[in-house]
Backbone as a ProteinNet text record, in pm:
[ID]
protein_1_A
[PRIMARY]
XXXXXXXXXXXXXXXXXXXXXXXXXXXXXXXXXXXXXXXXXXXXXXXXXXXXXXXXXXXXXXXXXXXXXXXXXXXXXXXXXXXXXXXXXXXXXXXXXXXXXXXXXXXXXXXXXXXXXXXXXXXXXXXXXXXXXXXXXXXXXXXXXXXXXXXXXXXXXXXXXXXXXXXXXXXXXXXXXXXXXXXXXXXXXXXXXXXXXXXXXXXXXXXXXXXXXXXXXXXXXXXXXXXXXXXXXXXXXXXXXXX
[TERTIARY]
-4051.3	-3998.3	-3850	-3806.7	-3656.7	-3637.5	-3640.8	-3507.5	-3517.5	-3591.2	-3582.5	-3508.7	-3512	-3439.8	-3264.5	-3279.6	-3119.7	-3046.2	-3136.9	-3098.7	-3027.5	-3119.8	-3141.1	-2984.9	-2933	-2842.2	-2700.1	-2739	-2592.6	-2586	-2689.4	-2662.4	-2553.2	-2644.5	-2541.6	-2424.3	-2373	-2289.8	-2147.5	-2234.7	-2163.5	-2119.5	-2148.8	-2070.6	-2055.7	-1912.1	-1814.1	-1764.4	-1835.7	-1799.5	-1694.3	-1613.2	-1470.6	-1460.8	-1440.4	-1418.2	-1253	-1183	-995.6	-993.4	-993.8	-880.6	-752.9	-660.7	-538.7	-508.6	-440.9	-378	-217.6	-253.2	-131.2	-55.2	-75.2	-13.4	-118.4	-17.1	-129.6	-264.8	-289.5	-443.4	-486.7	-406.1	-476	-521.6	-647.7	-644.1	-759.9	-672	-771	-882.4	-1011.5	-1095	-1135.6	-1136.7	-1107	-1063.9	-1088.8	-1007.1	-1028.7	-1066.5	-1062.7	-1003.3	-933.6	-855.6	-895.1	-928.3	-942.4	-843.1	-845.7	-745.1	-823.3	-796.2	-912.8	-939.2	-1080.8	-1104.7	-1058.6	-937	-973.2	-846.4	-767.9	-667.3	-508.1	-417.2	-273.5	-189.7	-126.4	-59.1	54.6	180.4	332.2	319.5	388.7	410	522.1	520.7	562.3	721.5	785.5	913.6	956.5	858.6	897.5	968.6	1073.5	1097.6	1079.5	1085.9	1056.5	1127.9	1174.8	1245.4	1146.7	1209.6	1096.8	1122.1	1087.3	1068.1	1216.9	1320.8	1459.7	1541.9	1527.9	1562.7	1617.7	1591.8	1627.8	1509	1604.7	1521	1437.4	1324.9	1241.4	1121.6	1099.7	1044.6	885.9	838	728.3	589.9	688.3	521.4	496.9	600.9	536.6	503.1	507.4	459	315.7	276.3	128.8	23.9	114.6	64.1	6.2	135.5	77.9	33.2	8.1	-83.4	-239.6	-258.7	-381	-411.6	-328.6	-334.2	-401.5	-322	-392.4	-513.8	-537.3	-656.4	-775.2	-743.6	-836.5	-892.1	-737.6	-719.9	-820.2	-861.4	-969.8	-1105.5	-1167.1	-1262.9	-1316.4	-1414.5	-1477.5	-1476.2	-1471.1	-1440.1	-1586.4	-1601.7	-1705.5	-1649.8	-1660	-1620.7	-1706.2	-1754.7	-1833.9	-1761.7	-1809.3	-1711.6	-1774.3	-1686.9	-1722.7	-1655.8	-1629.9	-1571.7	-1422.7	-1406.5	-1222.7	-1133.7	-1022.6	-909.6	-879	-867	-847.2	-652.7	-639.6	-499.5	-451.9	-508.8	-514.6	-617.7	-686	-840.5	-873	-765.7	-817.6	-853.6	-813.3	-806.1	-936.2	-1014.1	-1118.6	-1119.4	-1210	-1214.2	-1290.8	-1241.7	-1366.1	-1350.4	-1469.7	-1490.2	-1525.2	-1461.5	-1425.4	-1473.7	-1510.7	-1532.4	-1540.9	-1482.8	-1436.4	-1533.8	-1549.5	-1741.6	-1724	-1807.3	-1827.4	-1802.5	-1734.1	-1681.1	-1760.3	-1769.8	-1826.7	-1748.3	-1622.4	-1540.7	-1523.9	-1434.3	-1455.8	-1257.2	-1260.7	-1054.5	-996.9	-1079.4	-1022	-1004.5	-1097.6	-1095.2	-1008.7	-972.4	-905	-764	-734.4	-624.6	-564.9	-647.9	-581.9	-620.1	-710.4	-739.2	-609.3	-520.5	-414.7	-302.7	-328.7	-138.9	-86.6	-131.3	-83.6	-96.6	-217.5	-253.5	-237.4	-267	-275.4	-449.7	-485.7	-595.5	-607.4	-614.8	-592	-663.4	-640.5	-717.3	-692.1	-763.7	-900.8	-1008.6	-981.5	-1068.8	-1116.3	-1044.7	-1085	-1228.2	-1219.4	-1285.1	-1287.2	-1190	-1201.6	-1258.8	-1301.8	-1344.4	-1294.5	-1134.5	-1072.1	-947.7	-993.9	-937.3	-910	-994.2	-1016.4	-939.9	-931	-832.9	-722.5	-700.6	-549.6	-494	-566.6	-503.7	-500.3	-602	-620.9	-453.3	-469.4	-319.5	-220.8	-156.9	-62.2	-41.6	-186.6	-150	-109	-132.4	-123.6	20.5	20.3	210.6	174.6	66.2	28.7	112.4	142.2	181.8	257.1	298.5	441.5	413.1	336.3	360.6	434.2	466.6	589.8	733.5	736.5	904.8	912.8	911.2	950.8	922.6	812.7	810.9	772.9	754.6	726.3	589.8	499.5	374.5	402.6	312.7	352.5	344	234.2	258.8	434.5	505.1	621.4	711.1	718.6	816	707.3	635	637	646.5	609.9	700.7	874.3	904.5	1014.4	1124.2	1038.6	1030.6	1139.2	1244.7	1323.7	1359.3	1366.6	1421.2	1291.1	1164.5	1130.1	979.6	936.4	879.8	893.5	732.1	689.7	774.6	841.9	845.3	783.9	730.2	528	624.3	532	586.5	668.2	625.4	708.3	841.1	932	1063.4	1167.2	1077.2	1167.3	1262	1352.5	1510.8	1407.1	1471.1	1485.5	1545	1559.6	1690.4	1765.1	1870	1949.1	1839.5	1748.9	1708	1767.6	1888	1991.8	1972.9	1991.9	2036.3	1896.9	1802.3	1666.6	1620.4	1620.6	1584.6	1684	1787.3	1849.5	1777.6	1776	1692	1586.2	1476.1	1385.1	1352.9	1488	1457.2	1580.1	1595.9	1786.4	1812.6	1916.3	1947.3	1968.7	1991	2030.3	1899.5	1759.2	1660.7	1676	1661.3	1663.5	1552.7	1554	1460.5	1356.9	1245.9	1157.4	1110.2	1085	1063.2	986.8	995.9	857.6	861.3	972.3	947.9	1023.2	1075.2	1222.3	1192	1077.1	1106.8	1134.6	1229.6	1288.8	1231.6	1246.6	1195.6	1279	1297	1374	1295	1398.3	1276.1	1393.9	1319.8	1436.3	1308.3	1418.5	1326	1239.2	1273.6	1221.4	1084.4	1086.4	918.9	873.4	876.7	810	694.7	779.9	725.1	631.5	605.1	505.3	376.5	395	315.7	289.7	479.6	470	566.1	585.3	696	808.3	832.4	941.1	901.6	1034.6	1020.3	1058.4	982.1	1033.6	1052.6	1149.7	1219	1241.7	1168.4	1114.4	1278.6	1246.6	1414.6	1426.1	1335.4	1364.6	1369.4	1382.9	1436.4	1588.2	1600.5	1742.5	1814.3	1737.1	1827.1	1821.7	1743.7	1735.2	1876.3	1982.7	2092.6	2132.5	2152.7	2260.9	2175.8	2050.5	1974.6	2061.7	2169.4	2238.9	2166.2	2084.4	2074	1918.1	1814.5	1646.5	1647.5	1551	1538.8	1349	1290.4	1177	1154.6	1105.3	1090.7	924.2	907.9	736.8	769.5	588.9	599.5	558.5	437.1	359	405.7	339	354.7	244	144.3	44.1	88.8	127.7	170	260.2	329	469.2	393.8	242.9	169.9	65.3	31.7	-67.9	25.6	131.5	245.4	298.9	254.6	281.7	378.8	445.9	614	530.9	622.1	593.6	696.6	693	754.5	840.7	977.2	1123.7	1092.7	1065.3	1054.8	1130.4	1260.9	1350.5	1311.4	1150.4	1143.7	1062.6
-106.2	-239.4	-248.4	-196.4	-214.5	-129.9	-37.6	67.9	-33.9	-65	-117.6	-309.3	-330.9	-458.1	-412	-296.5	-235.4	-185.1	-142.2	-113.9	-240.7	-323.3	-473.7	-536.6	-530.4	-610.8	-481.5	-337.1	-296.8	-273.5	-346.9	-393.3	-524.3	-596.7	-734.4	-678	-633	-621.2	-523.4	-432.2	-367.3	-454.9	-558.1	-599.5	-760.1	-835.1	-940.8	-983.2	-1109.2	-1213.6	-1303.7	-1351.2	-1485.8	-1536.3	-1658.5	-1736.9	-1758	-1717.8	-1740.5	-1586.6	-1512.2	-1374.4	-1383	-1329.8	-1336.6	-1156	-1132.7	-1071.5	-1003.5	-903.9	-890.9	-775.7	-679.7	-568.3	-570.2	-470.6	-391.1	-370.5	-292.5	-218.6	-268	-382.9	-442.3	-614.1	-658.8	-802.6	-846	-933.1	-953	-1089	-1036.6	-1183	-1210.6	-1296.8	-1395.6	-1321.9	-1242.4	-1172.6	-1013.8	-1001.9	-854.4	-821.6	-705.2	-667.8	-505.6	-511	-384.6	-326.2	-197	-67.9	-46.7	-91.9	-59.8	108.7	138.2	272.8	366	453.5	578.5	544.6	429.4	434.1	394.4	385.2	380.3	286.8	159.9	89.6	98.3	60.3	84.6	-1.4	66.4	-26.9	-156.6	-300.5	-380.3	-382.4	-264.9	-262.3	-177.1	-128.2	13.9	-51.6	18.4	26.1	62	49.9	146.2	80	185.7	181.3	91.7	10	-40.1	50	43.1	62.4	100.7	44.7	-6.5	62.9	92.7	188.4	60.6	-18.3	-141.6	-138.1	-155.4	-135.3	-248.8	-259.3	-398.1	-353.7	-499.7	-482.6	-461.1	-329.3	-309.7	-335.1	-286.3	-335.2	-454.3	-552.8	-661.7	-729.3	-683.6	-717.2	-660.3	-551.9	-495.9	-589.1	-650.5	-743.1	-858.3	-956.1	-1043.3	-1062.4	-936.8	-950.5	-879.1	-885.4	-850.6	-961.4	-1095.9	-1191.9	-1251.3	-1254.2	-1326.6	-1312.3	-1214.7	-1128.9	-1225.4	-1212.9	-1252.9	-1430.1	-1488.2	-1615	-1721.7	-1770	-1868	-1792.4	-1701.8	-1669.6	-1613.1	-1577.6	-1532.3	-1385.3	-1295.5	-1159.3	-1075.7	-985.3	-930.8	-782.4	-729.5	-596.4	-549.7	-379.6	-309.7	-280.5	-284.5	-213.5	-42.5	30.4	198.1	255.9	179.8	232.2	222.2	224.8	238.7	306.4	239.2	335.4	451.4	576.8	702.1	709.5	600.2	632.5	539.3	377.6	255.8	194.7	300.5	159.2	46.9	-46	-144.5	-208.3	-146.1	-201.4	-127.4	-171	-124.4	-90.7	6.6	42.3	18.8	-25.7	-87.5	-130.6	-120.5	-108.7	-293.7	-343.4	-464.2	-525	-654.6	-685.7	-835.9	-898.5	-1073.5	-1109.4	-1229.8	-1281.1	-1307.2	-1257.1	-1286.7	-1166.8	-1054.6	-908	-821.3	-712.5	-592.8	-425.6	-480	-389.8	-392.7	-322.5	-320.6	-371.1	-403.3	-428	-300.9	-220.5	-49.9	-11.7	-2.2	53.3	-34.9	-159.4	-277.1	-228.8	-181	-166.4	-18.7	77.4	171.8	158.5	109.4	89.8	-4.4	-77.5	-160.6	-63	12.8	74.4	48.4	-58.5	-51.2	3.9	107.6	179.9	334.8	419.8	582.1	587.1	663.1	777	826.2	774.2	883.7	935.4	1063.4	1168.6	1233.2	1286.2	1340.9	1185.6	1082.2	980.8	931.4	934.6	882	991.7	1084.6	1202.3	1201.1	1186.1	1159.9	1050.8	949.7	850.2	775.9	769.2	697.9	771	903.5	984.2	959.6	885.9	839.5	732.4	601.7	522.5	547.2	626	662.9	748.7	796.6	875.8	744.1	681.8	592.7	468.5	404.5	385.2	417	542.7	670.5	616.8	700.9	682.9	590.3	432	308.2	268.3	353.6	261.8	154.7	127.1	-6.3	-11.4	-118.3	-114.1	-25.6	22.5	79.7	200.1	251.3	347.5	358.1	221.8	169.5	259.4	287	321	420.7	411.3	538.4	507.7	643.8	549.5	695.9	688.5	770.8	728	830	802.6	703.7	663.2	564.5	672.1	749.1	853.8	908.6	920.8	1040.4	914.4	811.7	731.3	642.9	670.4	654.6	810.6	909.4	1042.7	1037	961.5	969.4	1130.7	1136.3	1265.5	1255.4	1231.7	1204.9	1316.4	1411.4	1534.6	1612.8	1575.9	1672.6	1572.4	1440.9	1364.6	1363.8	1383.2	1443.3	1220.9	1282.6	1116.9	1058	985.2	937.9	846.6	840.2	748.6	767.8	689.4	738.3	737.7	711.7	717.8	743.9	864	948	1034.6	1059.6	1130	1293.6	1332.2	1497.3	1555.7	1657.6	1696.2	1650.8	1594	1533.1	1402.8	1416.1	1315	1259	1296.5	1191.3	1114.5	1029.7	840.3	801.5	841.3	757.7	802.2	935.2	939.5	813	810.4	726.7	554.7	543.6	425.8	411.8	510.8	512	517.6	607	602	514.7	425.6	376.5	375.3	407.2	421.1	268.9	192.7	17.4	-22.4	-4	-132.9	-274.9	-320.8	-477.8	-500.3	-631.1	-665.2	-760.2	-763.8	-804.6	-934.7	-1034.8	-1186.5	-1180.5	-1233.8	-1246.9	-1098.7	-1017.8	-930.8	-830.1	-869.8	-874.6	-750.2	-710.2	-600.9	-418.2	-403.1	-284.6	-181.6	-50.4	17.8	202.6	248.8	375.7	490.1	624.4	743.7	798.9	856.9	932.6	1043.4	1130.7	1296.2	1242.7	1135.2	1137.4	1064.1	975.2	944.8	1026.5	1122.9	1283.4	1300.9	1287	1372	1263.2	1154	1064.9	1091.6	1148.4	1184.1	1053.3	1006.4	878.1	912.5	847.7	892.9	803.4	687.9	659.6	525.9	444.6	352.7	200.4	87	-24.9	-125.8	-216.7	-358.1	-447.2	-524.3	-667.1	-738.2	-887.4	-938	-972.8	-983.8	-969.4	-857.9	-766.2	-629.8	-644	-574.8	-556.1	-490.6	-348.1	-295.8	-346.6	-458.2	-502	-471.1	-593.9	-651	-492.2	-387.3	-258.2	-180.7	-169.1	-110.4	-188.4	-103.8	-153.5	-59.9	-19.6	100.6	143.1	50.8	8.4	125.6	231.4	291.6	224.9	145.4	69.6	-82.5	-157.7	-309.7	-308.5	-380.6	-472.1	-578.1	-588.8	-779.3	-787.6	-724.5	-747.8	-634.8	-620.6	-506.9	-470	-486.3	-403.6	-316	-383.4	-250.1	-166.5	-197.5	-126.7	-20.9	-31.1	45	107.3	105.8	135.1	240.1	236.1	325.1	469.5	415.5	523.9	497.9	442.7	358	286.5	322.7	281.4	145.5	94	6.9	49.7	-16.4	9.7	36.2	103.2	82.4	-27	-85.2	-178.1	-333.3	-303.7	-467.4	-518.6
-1461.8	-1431.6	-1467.4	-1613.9	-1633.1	-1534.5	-1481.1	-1377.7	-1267	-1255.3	-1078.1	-1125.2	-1213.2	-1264.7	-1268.6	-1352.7	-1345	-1217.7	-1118.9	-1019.1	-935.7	-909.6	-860.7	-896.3	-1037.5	-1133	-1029.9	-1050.3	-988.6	-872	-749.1	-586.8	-597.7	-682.9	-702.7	-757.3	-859.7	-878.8	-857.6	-758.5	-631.6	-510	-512.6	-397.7	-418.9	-411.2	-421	-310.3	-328.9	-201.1	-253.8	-178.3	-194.4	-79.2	-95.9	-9.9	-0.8	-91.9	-88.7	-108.6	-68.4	-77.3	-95.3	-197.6	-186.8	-137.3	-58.1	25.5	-83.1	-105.3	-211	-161.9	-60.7	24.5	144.8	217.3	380.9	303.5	214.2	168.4	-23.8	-10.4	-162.2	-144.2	-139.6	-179	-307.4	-355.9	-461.9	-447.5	-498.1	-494.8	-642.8	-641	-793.7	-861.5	-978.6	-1052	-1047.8	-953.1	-887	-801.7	-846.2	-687.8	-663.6	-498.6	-458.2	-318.8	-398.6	-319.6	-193.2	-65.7	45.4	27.2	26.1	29.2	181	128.6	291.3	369.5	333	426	312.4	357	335.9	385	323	436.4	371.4	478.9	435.8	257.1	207.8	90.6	82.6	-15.7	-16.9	46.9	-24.8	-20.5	89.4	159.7	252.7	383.7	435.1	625.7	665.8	813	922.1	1032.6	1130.7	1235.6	1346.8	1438.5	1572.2	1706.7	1780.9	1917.1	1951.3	1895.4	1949.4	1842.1	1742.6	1604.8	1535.4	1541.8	1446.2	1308.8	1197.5	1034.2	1094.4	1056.6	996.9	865.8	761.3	643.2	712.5	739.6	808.5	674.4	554.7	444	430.3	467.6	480.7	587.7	667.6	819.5	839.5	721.8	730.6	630.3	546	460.3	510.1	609.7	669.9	812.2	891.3	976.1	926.4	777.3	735.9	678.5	661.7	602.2	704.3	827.4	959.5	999.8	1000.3	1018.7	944.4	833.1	747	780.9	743.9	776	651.3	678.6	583.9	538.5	616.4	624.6	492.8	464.2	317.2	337.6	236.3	243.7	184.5	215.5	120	90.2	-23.7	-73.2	-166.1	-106.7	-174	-247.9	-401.5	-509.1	-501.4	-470.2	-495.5	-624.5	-714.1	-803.9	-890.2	-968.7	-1051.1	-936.4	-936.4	-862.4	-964.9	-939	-1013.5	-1066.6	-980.6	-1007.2	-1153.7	-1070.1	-1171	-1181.5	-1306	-1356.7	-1320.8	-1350.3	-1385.3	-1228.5	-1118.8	-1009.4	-930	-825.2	-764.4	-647.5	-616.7	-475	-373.7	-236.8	-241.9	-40.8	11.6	139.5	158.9	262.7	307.2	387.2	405.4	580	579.8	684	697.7	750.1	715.3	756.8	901.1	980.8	1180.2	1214.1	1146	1202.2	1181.2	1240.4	1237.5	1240.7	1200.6	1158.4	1022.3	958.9	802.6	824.6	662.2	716.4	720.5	611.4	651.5	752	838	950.7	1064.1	1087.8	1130.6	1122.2	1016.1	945.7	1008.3	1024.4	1077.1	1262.2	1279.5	1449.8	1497.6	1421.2	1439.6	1407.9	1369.7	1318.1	1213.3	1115.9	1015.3	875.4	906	820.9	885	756.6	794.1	757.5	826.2	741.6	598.5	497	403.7	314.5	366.4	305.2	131	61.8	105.7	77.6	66.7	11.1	215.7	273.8	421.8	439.7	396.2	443.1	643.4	684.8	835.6	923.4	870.3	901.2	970.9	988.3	1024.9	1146.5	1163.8	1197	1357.3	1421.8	1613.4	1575.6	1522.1	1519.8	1480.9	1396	1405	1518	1551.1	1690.9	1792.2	1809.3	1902.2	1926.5	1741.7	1743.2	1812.6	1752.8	1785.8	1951.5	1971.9	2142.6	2220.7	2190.5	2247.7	2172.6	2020.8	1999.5	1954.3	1857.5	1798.4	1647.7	1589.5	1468	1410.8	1333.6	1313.1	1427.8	1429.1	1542.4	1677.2	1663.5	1775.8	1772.8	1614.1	1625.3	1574.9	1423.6	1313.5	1190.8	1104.7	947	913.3	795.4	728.1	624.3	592.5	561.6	440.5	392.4	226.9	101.5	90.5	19.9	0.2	98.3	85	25.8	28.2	-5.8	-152.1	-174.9	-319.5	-398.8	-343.4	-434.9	-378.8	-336.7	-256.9	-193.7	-112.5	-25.7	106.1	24.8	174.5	247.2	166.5	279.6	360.5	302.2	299.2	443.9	420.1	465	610.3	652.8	836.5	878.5	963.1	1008.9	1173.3	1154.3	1237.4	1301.7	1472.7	1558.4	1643.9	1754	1899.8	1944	1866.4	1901.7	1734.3	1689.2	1608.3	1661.9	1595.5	1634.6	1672.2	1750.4	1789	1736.8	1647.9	1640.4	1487.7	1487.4	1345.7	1326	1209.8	1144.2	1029.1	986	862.2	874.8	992.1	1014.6	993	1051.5	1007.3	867.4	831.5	715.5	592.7	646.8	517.6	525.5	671.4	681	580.1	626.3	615.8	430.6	388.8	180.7	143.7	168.8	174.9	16.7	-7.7	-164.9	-205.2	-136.1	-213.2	-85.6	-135.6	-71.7	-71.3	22.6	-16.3	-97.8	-169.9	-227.2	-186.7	-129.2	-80.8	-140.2	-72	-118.6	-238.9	-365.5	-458.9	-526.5	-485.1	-559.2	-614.6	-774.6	-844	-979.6	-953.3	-1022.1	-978.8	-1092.6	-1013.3	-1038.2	-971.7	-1008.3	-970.4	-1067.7	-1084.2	-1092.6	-1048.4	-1078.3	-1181.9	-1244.3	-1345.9	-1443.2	-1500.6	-1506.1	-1683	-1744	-1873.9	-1889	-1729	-1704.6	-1665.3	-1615.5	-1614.8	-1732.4	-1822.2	-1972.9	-2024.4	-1962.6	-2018.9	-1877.1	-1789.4	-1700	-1598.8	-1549.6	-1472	-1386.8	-1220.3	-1172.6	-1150.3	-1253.9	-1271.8	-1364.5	-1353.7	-1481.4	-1425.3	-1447.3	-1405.1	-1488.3	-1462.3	-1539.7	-1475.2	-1561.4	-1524.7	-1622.8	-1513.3	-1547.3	-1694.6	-1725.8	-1928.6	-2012.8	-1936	-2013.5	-2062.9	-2171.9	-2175.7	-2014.7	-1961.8	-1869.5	-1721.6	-1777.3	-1649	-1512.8	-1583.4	-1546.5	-1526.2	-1555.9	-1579.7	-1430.6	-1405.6	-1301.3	-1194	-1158.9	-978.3	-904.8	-900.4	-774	-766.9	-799.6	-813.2	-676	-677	-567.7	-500.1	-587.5	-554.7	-586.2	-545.5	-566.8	-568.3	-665	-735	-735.2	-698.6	-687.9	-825	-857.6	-1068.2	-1068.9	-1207.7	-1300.3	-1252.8	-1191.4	-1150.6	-1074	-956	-850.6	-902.4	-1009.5	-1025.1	-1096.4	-1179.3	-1289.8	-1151.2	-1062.1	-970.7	-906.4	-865.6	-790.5	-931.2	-1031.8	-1107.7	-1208.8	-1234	-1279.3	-1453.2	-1501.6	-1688.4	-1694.6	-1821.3	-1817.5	-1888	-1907.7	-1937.9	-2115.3	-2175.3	-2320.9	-2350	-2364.4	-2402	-2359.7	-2330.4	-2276.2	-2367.3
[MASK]
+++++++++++++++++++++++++++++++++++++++++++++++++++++++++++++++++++++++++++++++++++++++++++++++++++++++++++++++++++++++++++++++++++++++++++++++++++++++++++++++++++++++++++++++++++++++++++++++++++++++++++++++++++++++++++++++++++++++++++++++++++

């Protein structure tokens, strides 16, 4: 009788219904005080660009944000919890779906373009809609970007760049686009964020300050922008010791 009671207690508590989702990136929303990492896919991050159709910059992570916002709209959310994010505990992982649909937002998310595949956690799942994307030129696949992975290790020289009207030939001008050394700073979201070799040795890939740090004010040249300290701690980034 207890196993099948314990079992019973972690169905329920594998899976979280909300009626308000807050929408906090392309592939993070939180319901009441949980937030989950959509399992299997990748969306531009908060602060990221990407080239359009026309090679004009636009803030494409947040354009993946709020047409997942739309998406959603009022509706109640349901999310399987599969577990801790491996990267950031405290945050969950977790397979999605908006009440009336029969798509998941994962899969929504890359059948639209504004997500990647990503592997090895996609295990291929998502692998026909992203081609499917690709082919039609949906969502950033319109112009030019670079995966979200390569621009949070910030991989500028080295980063495959995705989408139908990448340069041939001399990729400088988009690559600088694409990692720009002075990012703008994205609405709501004022913390900075640096890579430098001494967050290495704490086993982080860089360091961020929030505007009440001492170094805050002295950081001219933030090569990343956070909205919390979560994402800035989920992306890998320590906090400024001096704060």
């Amino acid at each position: 009788m207890r196993p099948l009671i314990a079992s019973l207690l972690l169905m329920v508590v594998g899976t979280v219904w909300a009626a308000d989702a807050i929408v906090k990136d392309g592939d993070t929303i939180r319901l009441g005080d949980t937030s989950f990492r959509l399992d299997g896919v990748d969306a531009p991050e908060m602060d990221q660009i990407c080239l359009d159709k026309n090679g004009t910059s636009w803030a494409c992570g947040v354009e993946a944000r709020d047409r997942l916002a739309m998406w959603i709209a009022k509706r109640a959310i349901r999310c399987d919890d599969k577990g801790p994010d491996t990267v950031y505990p405290a945050r969950r992982i977790g397979i999605c779906m908006v009440e009336g649909e029969n798509v998941t937002l994962n899969q929504w998310l890359v059948r639209e373009g504004w997500a990647l595949n990503f592997e090895p956690y996609a295990k291929g799942r998502f692998t026909a809609d992203e081609a499917d994307a690709r082919n039609s030129q949906r969502g950033t696949w319109q112009g030019c970007f670079s995966a979200p992975q390569d621009l949070r290790r910030w991989n500028k020289t080295t980063a495959k760049l995705l989408g139908a009207t990448c340069p041939r030939g001399d990729e400088t001008k988009a690559r600088n686009v694409l990692f720009p050394d002075h990012p703008a700073m994205p609405p709501g979201c004022s913390i900075k964020g640096t890579y430098a070799l001494r967050a290495k040795i704490t086993g982080h890939r860089g360091i961020y300050h929030m505007e009440g740090c001492r170094s805050y004010r002295s950081t001219t040249n933030p090569k990343r922008w956070f909205c919390s300290e979560e994402d800035a701690q989920a992306a890998g980034f320590r906090k400024a010791f001096n704060c």
